[in-house]
C-alpha positions in Angstrom: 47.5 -55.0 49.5 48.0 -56.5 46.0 46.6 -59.6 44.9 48.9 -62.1 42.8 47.3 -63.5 39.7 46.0 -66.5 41.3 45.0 -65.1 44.4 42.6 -62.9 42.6 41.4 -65.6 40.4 40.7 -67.7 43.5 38.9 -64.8 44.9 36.9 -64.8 41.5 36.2 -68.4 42.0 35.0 -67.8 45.7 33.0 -65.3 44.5 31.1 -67.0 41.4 30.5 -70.8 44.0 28.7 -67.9 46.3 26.7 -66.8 43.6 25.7 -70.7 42.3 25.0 -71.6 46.4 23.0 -68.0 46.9 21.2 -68.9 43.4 20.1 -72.7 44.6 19.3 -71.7 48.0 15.6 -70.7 46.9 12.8 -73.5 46.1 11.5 -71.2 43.2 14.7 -71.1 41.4 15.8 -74.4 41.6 11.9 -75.2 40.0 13.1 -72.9 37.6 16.4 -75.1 36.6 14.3 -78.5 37.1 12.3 -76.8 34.5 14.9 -76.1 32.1 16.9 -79.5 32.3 16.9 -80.3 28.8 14.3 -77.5 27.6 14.4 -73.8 26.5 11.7 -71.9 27.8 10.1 -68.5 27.5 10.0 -66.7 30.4 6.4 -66.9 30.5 6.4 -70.7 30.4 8.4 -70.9 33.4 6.2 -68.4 35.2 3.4 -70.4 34.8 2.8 -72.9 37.9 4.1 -70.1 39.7 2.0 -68.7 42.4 3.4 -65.4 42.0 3.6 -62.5 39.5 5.3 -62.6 36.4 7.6 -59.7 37.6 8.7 -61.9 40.5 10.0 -64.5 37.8 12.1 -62.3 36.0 13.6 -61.6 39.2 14.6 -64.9 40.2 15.4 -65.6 36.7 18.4 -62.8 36.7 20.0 -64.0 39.9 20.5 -67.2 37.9 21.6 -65.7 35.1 23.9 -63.6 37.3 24.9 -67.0 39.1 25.3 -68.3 35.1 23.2 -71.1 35.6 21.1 -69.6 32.7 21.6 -68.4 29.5 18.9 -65.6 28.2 18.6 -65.0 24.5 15.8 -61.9 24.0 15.0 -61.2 21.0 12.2 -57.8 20.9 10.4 -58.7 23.9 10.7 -62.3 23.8 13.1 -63.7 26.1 14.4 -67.4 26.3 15.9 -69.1 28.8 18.2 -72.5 28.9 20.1 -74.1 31.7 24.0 -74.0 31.8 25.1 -76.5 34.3 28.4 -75.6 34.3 28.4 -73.8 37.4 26.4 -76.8 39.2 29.5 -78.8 38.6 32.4 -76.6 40.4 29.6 -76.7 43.4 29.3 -80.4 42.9 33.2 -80.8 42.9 33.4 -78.1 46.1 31.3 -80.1 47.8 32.7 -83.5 46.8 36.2 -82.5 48.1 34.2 -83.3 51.2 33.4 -86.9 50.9 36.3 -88.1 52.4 34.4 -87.7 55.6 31.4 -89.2 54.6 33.1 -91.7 53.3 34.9 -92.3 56.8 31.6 -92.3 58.9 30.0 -94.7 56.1 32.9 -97.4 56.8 32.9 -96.6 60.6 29.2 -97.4 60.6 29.9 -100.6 58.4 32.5 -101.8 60.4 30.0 -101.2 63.6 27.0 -102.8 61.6 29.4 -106.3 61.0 30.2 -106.3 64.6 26.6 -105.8 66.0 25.9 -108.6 63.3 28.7 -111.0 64.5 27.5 -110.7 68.2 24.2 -111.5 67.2 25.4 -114.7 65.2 27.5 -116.0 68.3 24.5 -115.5 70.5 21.9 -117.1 68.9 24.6 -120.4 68.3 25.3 -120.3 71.8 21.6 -120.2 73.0 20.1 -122.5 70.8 19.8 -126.2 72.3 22.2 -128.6 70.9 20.4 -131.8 69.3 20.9 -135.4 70.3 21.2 -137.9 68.3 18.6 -140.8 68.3 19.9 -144.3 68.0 18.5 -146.3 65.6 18.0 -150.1 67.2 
């Protein structure tokens, strides 16, 4: 079976919003990018309020590199890492093609909310005790 042109890239896209979701899935690596918004860090910088080895870092570091939500530079045995949120933003856009129904269960409780507040407002006129007036003499 061949694959047109944009049918494969599709398939590339697929592939790559995996990789991001995979990637943001684990608590240590999204430290790791809350880390690097607006910084570039050496690996050992990010590793340190880490709990866990050193080695363990790098790892989680290359499955965001993989995902490219990080861009290494090494230079010897120095390595630094920044954050490119590009990827963050075609999840962000996947997942906002899905607001529509939200959106529709936001105004289905507003419109429920008015009604509950209407009924309240016709109840509380109805059972309050209408005033007489006093004549003045």
């Amino acid at each position: 079976m061949r694959l047109t042109v944009a049918a494969a890239a599709t398939a590339s896209e697929q592939e790559a919003l995996d990789c991001v979701f995979a990637a943001l899935a684990d608590p240590v690596r999204r430290e790791i990018l809350r880390r690097l918004d607006g910084a570039e860090l050496l690996v050992s910088e990010l590793a340190e309020p880490f709990d866990i080895s050193l080695q363990a870092v790098s790892r989680h570091i290359q499955v965001l590199v993989r995902a490219g939500l990080i861009k290494q530079e090494r230079s010897g045995r120095i390595s630094r890492c920044r954050l490119d949120a590009g990827p963050i933003l075609q999840a962000a856009l996947w997942i906002n093609r899905y607001s529509k129904y939200w959106q529709t269960q936001f105004d289905d409780l507003a419109a429920w909310l008015d009604r509950l507040e209407r009924n309240k407002r016709r109840k509380t006129a109805r059972a309050a005790p209408r005033r007489t007036r006093s004549r003045k003499r």
